[in-house]
C-alpha positions in Angstrom: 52.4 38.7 38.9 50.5 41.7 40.7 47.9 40.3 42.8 45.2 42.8 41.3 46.0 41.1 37.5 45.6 38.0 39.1 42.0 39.2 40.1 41.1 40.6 37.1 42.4 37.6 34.9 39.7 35.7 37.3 37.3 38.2 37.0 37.7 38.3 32.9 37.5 34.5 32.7 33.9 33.9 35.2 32.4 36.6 32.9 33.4 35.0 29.8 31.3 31.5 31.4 28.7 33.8 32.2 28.4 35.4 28.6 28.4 31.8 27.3 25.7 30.8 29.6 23.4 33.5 28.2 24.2 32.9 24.5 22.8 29.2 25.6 19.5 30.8 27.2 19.1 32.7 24.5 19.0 30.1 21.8 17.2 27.8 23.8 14.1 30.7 24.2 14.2 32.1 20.8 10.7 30.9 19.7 7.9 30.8 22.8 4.3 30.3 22.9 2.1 32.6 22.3 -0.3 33.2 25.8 -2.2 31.5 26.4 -0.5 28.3 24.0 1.3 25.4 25.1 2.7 22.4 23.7 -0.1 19.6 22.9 -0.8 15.9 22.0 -3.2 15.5 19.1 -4.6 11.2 19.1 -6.2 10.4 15.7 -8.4 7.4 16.2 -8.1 5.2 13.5 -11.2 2.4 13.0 -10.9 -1.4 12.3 -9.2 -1.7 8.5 -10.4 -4.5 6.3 -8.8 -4.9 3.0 -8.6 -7.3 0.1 -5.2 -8.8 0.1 -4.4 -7.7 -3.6 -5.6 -3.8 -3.1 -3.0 -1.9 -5.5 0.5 -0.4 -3.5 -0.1 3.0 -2.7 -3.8 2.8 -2.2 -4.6 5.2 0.8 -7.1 3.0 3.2 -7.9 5.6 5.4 -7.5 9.3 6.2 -8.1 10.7 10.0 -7.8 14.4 11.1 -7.9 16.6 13.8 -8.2 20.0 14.4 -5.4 22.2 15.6 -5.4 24.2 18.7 -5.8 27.2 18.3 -8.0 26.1 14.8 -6.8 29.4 13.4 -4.4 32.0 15.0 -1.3 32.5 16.4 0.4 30.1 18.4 4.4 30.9 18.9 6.4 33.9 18.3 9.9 33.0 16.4 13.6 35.0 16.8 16.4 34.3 14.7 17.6 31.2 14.1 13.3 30.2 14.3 14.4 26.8 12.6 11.4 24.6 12.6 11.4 20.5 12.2 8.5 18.2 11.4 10.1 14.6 11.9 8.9 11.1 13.0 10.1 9.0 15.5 10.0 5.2 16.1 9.8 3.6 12.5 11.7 2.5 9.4 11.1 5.4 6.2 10.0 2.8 3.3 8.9 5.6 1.2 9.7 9.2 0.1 8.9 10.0 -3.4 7.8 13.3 -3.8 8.0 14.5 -0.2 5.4 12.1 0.7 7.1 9.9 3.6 5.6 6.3 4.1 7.2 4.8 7.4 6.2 0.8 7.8 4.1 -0.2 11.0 3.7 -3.7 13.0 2.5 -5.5 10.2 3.8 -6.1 6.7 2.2 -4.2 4.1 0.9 -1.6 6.3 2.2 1.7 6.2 1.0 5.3 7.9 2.1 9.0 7.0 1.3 11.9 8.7 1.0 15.8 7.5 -0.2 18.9 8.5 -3.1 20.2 6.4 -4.3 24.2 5.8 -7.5 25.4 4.9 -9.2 22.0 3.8 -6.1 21.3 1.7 -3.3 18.6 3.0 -0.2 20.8 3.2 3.7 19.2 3.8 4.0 15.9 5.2 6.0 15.4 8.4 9.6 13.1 7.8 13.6 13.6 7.1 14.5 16.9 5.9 11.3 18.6 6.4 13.0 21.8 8.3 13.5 25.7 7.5 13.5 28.9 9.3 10.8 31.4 9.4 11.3 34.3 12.3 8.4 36.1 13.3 4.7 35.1 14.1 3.4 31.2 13.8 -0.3 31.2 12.6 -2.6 28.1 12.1 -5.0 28.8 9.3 -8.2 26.6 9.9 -5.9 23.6 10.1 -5.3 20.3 11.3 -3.3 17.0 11.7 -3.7 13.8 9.9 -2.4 10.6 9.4 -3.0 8.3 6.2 -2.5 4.4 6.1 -1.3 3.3 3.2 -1.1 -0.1 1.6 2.9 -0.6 1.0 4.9 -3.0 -1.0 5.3 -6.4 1.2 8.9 -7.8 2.2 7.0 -11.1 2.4 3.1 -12.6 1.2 1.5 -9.5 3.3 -0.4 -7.7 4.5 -1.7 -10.2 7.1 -4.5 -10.1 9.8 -3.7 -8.2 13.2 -3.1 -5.2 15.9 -0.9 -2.5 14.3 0.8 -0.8 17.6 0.7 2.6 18.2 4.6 3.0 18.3 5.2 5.9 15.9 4.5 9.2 16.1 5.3 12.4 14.7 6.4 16.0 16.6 6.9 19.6 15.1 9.7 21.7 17.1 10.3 25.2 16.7 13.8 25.3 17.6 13.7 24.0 20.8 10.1 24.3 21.8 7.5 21.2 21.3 4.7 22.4 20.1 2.9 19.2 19.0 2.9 15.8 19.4 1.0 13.3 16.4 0.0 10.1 17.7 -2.7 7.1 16.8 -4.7 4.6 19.0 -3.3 1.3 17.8 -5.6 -0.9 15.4 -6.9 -3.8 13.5 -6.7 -5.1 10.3 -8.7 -7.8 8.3 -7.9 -9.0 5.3 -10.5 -10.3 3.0 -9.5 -13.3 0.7 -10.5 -16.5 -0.6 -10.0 -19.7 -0.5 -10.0 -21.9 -3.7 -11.4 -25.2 -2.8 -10.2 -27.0 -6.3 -6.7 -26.4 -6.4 -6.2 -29.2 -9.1 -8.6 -29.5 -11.8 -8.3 -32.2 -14.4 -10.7 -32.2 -17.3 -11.4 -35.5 -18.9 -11.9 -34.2 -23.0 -14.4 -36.2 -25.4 -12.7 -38.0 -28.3 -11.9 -35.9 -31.5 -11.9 -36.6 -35.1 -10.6 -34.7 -37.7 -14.2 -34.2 -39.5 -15.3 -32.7 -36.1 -12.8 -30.1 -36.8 -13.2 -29.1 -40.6 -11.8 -25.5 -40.8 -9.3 -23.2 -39.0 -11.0 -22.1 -35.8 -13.7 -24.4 -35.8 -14.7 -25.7 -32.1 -15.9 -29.3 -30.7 -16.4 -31.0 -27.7 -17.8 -28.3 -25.1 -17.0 -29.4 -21.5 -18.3 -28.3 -18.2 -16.2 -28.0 -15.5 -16.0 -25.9 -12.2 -13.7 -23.9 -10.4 -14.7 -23.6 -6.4 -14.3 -20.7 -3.8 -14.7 -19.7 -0.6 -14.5 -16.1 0.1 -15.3 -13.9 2.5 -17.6 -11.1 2.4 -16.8 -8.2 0.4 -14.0 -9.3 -2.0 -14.3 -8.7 -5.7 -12.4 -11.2 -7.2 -10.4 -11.6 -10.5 -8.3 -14.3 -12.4 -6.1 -15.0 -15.1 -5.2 -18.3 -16.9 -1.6 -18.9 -17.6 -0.7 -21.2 -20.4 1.6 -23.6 -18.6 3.7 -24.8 -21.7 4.2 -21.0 -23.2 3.7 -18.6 -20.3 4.0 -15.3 -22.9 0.9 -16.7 -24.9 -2.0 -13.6 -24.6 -3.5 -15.9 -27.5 -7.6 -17.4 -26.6 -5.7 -20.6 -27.5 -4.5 -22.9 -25.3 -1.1 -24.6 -26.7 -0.9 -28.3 -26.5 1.6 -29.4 -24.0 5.5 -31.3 -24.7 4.0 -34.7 -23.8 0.8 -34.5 -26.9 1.9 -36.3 -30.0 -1.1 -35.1 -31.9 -1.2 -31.3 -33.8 -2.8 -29.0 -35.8 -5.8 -28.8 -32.3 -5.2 -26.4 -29.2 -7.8 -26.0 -26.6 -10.1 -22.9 -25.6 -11.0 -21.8 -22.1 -14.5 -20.2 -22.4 -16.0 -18.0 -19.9 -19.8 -17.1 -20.2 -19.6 -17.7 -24.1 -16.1 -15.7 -24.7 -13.2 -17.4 -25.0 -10.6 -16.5 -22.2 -7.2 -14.8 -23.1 -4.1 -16.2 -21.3 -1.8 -13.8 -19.8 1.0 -13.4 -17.1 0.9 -15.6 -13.8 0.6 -12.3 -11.5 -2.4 -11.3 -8.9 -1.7 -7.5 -10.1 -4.8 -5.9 -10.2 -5.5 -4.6 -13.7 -2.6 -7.6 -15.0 -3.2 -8.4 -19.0 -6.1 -10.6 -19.7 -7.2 -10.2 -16.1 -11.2 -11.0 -15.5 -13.4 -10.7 -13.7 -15.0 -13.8 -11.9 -16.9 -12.2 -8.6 -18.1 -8.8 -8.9 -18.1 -8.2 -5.2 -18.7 -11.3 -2.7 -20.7 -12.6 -0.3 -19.4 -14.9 2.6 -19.7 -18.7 1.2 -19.1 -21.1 -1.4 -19.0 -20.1 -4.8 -18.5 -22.0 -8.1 -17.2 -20.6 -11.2 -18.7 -22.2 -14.3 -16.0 -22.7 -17.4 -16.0 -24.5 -20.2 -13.1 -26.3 -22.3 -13.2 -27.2 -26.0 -11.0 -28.2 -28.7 -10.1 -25.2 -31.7 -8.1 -26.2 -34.8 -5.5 -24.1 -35.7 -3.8 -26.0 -38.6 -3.2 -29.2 -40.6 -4.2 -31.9 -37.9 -2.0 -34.8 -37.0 -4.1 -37.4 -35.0 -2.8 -38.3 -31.2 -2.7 -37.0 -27.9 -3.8 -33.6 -27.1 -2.7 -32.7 -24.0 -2.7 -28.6 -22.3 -2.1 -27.2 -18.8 -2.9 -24.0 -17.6 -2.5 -22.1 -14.2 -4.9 -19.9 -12.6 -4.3 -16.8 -10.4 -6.9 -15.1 -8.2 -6.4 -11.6 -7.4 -8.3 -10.4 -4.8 -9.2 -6.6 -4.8 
């Protein structure tokens, strides 16, 4: 081989790693700040949460935002390929219907979503997929960045008590450039409940006869009995009575349990003169026949006045008349 093709073949070869070196550079620096911008961390401060432990999945328990820097204006300048990415990092996604990413937090029950919104309005939120290209100027447009946190569906009993850490955060990249970093101060949550302090409630009945009971839906025997709670403060507070022997009954009639040998009778559950409608064992707020027992609490003791009584519902056969029923709180 001539020793000047040797040279060039060398030549040829360091200028080829040289033109691949620049193609790099010039990918890496095809968006750029705008002088006098740089990249920035925005910290949304998020209070002390306190929640009741039945609030509805999907309720939004707080909102925090923070303005952008520049507020308005431009920012970054964009060359081809200008692909932009608004992800989140350090979390499991629970939820993404309809482009709105949840992503779960330290404690069960607690989730947290962060967006970017526009001119008072909340514009895309940041997760997987949420990329494009745009080349050309980057404007802000009175804007600002936000988190929400969420009540999510539990894995277990949650949500529960404590510190949710400040582990997840969000970033927006054009191409290769950072231009902002979405974090949150970590926080607490309370959750208001209530204990019931008569778990087991048996109700001793008067003795019947059949000419207290002459007609179909007549009533005897009112009896007093009460149901006890201790809440804390702030909890409204709702229940529903199961009937124990036919869990689909949405009657106001109690059926008589397997172990009665009498008939003809059931029971009624009345509340504040109205007579309660069973429905589903569930703590679902809104849930059928669901009431209301505590409009909004108080810290302390309460007791929840009802009152039992025998209805006739048919040809009676004397014996024993015996019901159960279940009772749910749901605490909202």
């Amino acid at each position: 081989m001539h020793p000047r093709n040797k040279i060039c073949k060398v030549l040829a070869s360091a200028a080829c790693l040289l033109g691949l070196g620049a193609a790099s550079l010039d990918a890496d620096a095809s968006c750029s700040f705008a002088d006098p911008q740089t990249a920035h961390v925005y910290t949304i401060t998020i209070p002390p949460q306190s929640l009741s432990r039945d609030v509805p999945v999907g309720t939004v328990l707080y909102k925090g935002e923070v303005p952008t820097i520049p507020v308005s204006g431009l920012y970054a300048w964009c060359a081809a390929p200008g692909i932009y990415l608004k992800s989140v990092t350090g979390s499991t996604l629970i939820s993404s219907t309809n482009n709105v990413f949840t992503y779960a937090t330290s404690i069960d029950g607690i989730g947290i979503r962060f967006y970017e919104g526009n001119n008072g309005n909340r514009g895309s939120y940041f997760g997987p997929g949420i990329t494009g290209n745009w080349v050309g100027s980057w404007n802000y447009s009175n804007s600002s960045y936000g988190v929400e946190i969420v009540r999510t569906q539990p894995t277990g009993v949650g949500p529960s008590s404590g510190t949710v850490a400040a582990t997840t955060y969000a970033t927006f990249t054009l191409d290769q450039l950072l231009v902002a970093t979405i974090q949150f101060t970590p926080f607490e949550v309370g959750v208001q409940t209530c204990t019931v302090t008569t778990p087991s409630i048996n109700v001793d009945m008067p003795r019947a006869h059949t000419r207290d009971l002459p007609t179909v839906n007549s009533t005897y025997g009112d009896t007093t009995f009460n149901m006890g709670l201790n809440c804390a403060a702030g909890v409204k507070v709702a229940m529903t009575i199961t009937d124990a022997s036919q869990p689909n009954n949405t009657s106001t009639t109690l059926s008589l349990g397997h172990d009665s040998t009498a008939s003809g009778v059931g029971y009624q559950i009345v509340n504040g003169g109205v007579p309660i409608a069973f429905g589903p064992d569930s703590a679902v707020p809104g849930a059928a026949n669901q009431f209301v027992i505590v409009p909004l609490s108080v810290s302390g003791a309460y007791s929840i006045p009802l009152v039992g009584r025998y209805v006739r519902t048919g040809t009676m056969v004397p014996g024993s008349a015996k019901a159960y029923a279940t009772f749910t709180m749901s605490y909202q």
